[in-house]
C-alpha positions in Angstrom: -52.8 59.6 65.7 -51.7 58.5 62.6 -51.1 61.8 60.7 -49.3 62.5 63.6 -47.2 59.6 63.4 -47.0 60.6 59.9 -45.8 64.4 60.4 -43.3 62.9 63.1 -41.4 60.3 60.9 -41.3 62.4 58.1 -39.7 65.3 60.1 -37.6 62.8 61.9 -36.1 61.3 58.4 -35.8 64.7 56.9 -33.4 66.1 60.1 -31.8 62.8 59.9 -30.8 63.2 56.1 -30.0 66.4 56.6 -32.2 67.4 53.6 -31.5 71.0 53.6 -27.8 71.0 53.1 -28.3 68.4 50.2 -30.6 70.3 48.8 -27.9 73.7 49.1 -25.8 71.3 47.4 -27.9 69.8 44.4 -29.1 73.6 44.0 -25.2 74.7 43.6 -24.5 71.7 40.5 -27.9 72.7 39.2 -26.5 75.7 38.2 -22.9 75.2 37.5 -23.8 72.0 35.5 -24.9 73.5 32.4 -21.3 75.2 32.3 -19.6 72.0 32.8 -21.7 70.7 30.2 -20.3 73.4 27.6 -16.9 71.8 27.5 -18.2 68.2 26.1 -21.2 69.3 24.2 -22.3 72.7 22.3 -24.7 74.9 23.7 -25.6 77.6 21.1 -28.7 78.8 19.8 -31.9 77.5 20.9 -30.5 74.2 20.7 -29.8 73.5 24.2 -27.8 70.5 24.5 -25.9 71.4 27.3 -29.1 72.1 29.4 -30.4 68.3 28.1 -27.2 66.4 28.9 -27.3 68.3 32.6 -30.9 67.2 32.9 -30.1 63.4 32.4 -27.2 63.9 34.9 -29.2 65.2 37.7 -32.3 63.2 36.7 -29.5 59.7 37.1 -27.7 60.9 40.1 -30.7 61.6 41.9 -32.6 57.7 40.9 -28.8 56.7 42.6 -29.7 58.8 45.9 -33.0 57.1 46.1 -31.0 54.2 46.1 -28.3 54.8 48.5 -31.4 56.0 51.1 -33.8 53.0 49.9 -35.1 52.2 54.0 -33.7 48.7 54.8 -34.1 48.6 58.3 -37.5 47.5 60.0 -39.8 48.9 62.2 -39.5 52.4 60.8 -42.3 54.3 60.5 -43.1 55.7 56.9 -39.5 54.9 55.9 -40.6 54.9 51.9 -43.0 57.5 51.7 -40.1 59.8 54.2 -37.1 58.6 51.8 -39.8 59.8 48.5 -40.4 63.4 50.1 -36.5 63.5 51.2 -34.7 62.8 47.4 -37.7 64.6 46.3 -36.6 67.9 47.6 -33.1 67.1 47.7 -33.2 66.7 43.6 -35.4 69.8 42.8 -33.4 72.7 43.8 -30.7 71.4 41.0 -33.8 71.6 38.5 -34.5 74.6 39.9 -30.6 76.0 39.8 -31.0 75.2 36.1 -33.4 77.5 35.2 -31.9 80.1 36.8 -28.8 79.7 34.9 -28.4 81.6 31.5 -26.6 78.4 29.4 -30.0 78.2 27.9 -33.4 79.9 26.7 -35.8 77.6 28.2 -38.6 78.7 30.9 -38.5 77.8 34.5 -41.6 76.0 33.7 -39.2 72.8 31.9 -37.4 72.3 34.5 -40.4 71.9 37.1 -41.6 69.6 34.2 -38.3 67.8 35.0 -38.4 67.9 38.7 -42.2 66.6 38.3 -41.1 63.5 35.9 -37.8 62.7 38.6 -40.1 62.8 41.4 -42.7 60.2 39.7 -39.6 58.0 38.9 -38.5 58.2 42.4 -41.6 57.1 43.9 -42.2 54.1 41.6 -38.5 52.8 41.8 -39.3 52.8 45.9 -42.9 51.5 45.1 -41.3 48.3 43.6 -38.6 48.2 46.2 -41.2 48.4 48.8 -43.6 45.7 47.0 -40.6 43.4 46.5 -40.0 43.8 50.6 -42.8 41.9 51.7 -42.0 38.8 49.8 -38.1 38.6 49.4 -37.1 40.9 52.5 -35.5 44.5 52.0 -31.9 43.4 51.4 -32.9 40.9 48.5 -35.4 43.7 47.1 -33.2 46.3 47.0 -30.8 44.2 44.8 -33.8 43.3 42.4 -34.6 47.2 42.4 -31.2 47.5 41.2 -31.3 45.6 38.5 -34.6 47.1 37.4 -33.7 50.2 36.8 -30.2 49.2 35.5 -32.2 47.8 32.9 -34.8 50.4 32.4 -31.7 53.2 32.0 -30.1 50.6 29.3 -33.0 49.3 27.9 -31.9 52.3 24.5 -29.6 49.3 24.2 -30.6 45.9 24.7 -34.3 46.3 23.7 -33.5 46.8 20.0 -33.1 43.4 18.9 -35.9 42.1 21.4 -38.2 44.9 19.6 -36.8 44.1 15.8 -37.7 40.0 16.4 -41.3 40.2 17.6 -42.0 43.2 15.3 -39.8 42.1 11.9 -42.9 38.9 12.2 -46.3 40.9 10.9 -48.0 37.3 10.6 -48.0 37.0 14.5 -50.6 39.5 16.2 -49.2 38.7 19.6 -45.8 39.3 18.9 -46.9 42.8 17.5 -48.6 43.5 20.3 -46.0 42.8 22.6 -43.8 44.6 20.5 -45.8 47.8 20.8 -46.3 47.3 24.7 -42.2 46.9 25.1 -41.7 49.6 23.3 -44.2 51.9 24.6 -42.6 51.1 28.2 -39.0 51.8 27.4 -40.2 55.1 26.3 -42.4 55.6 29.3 -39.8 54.1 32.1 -36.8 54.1 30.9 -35.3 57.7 32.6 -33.0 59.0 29.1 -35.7 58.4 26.7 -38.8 60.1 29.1 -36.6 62.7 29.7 -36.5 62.9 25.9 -40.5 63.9 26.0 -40.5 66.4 27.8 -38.0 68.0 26.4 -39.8 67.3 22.9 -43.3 68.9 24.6 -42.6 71.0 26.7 -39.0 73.2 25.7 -38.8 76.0 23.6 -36.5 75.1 21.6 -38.9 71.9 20.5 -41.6 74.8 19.8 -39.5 77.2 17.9 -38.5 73.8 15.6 -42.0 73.0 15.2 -42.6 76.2 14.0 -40.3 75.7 10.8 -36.9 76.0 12.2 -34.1 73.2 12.4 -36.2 70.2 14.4 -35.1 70.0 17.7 -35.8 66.2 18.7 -34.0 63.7 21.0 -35.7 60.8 20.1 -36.1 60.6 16.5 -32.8 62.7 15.7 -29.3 61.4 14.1 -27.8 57.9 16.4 -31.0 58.2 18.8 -33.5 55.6 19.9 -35.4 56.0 16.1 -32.0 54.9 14.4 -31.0 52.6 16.6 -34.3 50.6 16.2 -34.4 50.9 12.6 -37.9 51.1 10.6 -39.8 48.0 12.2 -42.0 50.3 15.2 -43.2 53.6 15.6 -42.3 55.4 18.6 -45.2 57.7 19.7 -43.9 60.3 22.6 -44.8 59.1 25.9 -47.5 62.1 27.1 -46.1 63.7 30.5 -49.2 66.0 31.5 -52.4 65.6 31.4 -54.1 66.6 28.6 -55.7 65.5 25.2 -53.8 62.8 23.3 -53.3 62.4 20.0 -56.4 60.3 19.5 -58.9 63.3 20.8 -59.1 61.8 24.3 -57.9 62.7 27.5 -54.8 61.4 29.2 -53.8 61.5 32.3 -49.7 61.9 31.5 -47.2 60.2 32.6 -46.2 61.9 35.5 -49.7 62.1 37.3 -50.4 57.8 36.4 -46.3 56.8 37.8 -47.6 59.0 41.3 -50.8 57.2 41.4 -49.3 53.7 40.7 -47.1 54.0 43.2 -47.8 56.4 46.0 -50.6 54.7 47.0 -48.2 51.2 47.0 -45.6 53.3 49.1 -48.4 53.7 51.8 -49.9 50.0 52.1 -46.1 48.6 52.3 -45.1 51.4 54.6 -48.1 50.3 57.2 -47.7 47.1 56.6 -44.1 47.0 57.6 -45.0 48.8 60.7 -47.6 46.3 61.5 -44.7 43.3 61.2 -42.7 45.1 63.1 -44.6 44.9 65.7 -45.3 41.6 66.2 
């Protein structure tokens, strides 16, 4: 009965969001993004800005959809986990559209990469919203959610001089400590600077740098997040797969430990909320 229930609501909240022409859509700005993208930025070579700066845009607009359909009404059935699997294929066919487009040189296999990390993002921004909904009601969590990701898309900004104060003090171990955890987070969570790793890892053009050619690097490049904190913390790359870290051992990635933070949360809430409903 319940995978049924759980088959019917998701079919239900996909016809109702009319997935399929969003996802038309997305898949039609997936491809003439990286275009657009030529008139502000340069595209040349196997440097491909344009294709980053489209990636950010789609990655952004699409952690705004799962806002505008965060579930707010009770008594539906699997209304976060449905709203997760909607954005999630609304938001991939623009990935998708990007690697088909020829404003670049990467492989197809980036921009699944991408669609992966956006669809990890996704479910932990509804986890939270989900979590917050059983204390503080949907209304008042969906405002918090707001201002949690506002500031995990700023933090580039305002966590410099948070970082700089408890690192700049080496005869505190807490406050290096904290230091390194705040910083590892922004990299992890905050969407620009994750989007950053993967494009680091995983794109070509990061290979073909690495291989002795011009460094292709978002994160550690002229006016980036390296600059902008100065010399007081290292920034390791967040890992996205799974795989061997840097210390030998093996990691589960990014991507796989934000889906099994939060899908898991998704579900509880999601039955939970039914149950209230009910009574």
């Amino acid at each position: 009965m319940a995978n049924r229930n759980l088959v019917a609501a998701l079919r239900e909240r996909l016809l109702r969001r009319g997935v399929l022409v969003c996802a038309l859509v997305a898949f039609a700005c997936g491809i003439s993004l990286p275009y657009l993208m030529r008139t502000f930025l340069p595209g040349t070579g196997a440097l491909p800005f344009t294709a980053v700066a489209a990636s950010v845009v789609i990655d952004l607009a699409g952690l705004a959809l799962v806002l505008a359909w965060m579930p707010v009404e009770r008594g539906e059935s699997w209304a976060a986990l449905g709203t997760w699997v909607a954005v999630t294929l609304c938001v991939g066919p623009a990935f998708i559209g990007m690697g088909l487009v020829g404003a670049h040189q990467e492989p197809m296999y980036v921009f699944i990469v991408l669609w992966g990390l956006f669809a990890a993002q996704a479910a932990l921004v509804l986890a939270v919203h989900a979590l917050l909904s059983q204390f503080v009601g949907a209304q008042a969590a969906l405002q918090v959610t707001i201002l949690l990701l506002g500031a995990a898309v700023t933090a580039l900004f305002w966590s410099r001089p948070v970082i700089q104060r408890l690192a700049s003090d080496p005869s505190r171990t807490v406050s290096m400590a904290v230091s390194r955890t705040l910083t590892d987070g922004v990299l992890g969570l905050s969407p620009p600077l994750s989007l950053s790793s993967v494009w680091n890892q995983e794109s070509a053009a990061a290979r073909e740098a690495n291989a002795g050619q011009a460094r292709f690097d978002l994160i550690r490049a002229p006016m980036t997040y390296d600059v902008w904190l100065g010399s007081y913390q290292a920034l390791p790359y967040s890992q996205i797969l799974p795989g061997k870290t840097h210390e030998g051992t093996f990691g589960l990635g990014l991507i796989l430990k934000m889906l099994l933070a939060a899908l898991p949360v998704i579900a509880v809430c999601d039955v939970l909320s039914a149950r209230a409903a009910r009574f």
